[in-house]
N, C-alpha and C positions, 0 to 999 in steps of 0.2 A: 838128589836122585832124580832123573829123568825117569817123566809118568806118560805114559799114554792113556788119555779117555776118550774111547771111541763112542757113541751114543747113535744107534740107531730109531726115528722119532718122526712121526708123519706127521704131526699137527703140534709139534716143540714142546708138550709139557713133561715128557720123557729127557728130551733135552736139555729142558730146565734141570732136571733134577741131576744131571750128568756136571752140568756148569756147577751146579754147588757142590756138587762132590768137588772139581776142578782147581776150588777157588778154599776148600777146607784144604785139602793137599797141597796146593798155593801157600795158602798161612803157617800153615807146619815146615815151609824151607825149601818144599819138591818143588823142581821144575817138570809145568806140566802145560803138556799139549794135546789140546781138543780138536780131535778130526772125524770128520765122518766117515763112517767105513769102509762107505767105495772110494775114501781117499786116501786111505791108509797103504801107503807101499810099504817099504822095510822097515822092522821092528827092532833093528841092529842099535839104533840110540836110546834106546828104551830098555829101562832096568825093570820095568812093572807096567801092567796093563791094567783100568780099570772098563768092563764093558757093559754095555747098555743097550737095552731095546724095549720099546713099545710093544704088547702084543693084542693082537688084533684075529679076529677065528681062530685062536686057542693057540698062536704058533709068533715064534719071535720075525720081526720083519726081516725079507730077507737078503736085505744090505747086510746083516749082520750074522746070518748065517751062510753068507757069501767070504766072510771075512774068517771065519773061524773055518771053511774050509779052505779059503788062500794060504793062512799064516796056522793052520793046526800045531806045526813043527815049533814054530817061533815064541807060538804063546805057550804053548806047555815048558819050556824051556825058561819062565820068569815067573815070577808069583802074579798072578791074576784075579781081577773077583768080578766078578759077574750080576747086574741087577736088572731085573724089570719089573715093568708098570702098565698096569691094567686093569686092574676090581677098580669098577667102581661105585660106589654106593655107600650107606653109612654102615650096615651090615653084609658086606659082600666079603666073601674069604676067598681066598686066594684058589686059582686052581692051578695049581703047576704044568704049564703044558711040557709034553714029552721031550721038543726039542732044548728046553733049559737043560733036561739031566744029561742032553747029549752035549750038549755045546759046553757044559760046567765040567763033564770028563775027559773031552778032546781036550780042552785047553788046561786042564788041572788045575780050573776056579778053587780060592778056597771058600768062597760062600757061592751062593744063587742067592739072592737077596731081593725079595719080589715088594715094592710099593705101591700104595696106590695111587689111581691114575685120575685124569681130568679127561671130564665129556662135555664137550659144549655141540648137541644136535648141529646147530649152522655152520658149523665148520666141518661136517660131513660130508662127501663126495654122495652121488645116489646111490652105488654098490657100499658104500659103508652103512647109506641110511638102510640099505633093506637087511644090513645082517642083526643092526643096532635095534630095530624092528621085529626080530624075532626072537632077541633075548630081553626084550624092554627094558635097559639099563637104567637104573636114575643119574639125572644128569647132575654135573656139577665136577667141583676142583677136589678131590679126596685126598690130595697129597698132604705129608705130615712132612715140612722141609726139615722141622727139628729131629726127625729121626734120620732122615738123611744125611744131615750134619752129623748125627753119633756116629750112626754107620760108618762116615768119611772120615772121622776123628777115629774108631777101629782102626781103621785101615793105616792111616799115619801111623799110629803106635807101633803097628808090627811090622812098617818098614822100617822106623827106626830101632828096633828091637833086638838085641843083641844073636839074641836065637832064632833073626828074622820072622817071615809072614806063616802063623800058623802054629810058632811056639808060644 
């Protein structure tokens, strides 16, 4: 089966986490292709989508809410699952911003699947550091890959699944 992982990621460690998804679905037999979402045209060889984004002032990047309003039609149309990444800290809980439940019901995700993210301050733009500045994040890598691996490993089973994604 042909997979689309689209990953929207300012600073790659969103991206990173899109690539092990990529390469879990890889091992499992799928052919799969990593595009960025303003590079995503037709969806026509693609049996499944997996998508991705970074979020940053409470809202997914908007490559990728650019994508889900180009391809609305196309993604609802295959099984899709939806993740992002951005708590960070060793007690930071997730907070769901609004556009995940938008963008997980246009395209009929069956999860919204939120991980945590990596802050390294130096790799800040000035408009990042002053928003980073007023919620004083702790900095550092919070990503668990081994959960991301399960996650990716979910996802294989219920495309090979006789009752497909969802049963």
């Amino acid at each position: 089966m042909r997979i689309l992982v689209s990953v929207a990621s300012r600073h790659g460690a969103t991206q990173e986490i899109g690539t092990v998804v990529a390469e879990v679905l890889a091992e499992a037999g799928h052919e799969v292709d990593e595009i960025e979402p303003d590079d995503v045209g037709t969806l026509a060889p693609y049996a499944a989508g997996v998508l991705g984004s970074s979020v940053y002032n409470g809202r997914l990047a908007a490559s990728l809410r650019e994508l889900v309003d180009r391809q609305e039609g196309a993604l609802s149309a295959r099984p899709v699952w939806l993740f992002w990444s951005g708590p960070v800290g060793e007690d930071a809980a997730p907070q769901e911003p609004d556009d995940v439940r938008d963008a997980a019901r246009r395209t009929g995700a069956y999860a919204a699947q939120c991980f945590p993210g990596r802050l390294r301050p130096a790799e800040l733009g000035i408009d990042e550091r002053a928003v980073v500045a007023r919620i004083d994040p702790e900095p550092g890598d919070f990503r668990d890959l081994d959960d991301v691996r399960a996650w990716a490993r979910t996802i294989a089973e219920q495309l090979l699944s006789p009752r497909g994604p969802g049963g």
